[in-house]
Structures are given as C-alpha cells and as structure tokens.
N, C-alpha and C positions, 0 to 999 in steps of 0.2 A: 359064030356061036351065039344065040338067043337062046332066051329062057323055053320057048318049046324043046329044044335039043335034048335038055336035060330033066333027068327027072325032081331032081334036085333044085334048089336055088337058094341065091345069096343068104346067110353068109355062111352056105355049105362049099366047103373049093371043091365041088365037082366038075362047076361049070370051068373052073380056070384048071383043074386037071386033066378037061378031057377035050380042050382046047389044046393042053399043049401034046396030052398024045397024038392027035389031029395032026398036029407040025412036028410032030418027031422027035420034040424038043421035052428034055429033065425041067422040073419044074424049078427047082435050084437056077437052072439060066433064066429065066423067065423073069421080066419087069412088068407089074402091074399097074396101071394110071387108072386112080379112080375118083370120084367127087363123091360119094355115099359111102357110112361107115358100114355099111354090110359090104359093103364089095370091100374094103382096107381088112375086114376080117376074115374076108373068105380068102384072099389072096395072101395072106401069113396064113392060115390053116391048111392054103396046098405047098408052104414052103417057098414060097416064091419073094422077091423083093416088090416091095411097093411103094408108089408114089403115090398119096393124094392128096387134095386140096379141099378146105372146107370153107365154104362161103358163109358169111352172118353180115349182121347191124355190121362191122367195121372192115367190110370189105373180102379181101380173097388173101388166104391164110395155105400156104405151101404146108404140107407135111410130109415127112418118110415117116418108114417103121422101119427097123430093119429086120433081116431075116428070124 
C-alpha cells in the first residue's frame, strides 16, 4: 500500500484500513510500526496497535500507544 493507493493520507487511517481490508484482516489485529507521528496517529485512528520510534539530538527513543 503507497500513498497513490489511497485517496486519503497520513494521519487519516484509511491507508492502514484499507491495507488491512486488502489482507482480510480486523484492524483491531493489526500492529503498526512507524517512525513519523502522522503515521502513530493514523494507525490509533484505524484502531489498531502501534509501535513507533522517534529519533532526535539524544538518539532513538522506542514508543507504544496503546489501542
């Protein structure tokens, strides 16, 4: 799924809704891994978990959200 796909984009969860219709798959099961906070928000606004990591000055910084 790329940003042509969709009409929509980040941090609309259409791209990761329509990704998981794609695979058959409840967005509820779904794990998101992202490095931009538009994608950590589109990925909780299709309901899904996420992982992402935010890089700065003091290196690489792990984050979740949860659902």
């Amino acid at each position: 799924m790329d940003a042509a796909a969709v009409e929509e984009g980040k941090p609309s969860p259409v791209p990761y809704l329509s990704a998981a219709e794609q695979l058959g798959a409840r967005p509820e099961d779904c794990l998101v891994i992202e490095d931009a906070p538009t994608g950590v928000e589109a990925g909780l606004r299709a309901g899904m978990t996420v992982w992402g990591e935010r890089r700065g000055c003091g290196g690489r910084r792990a984050l979740s959200a949860p659902r």
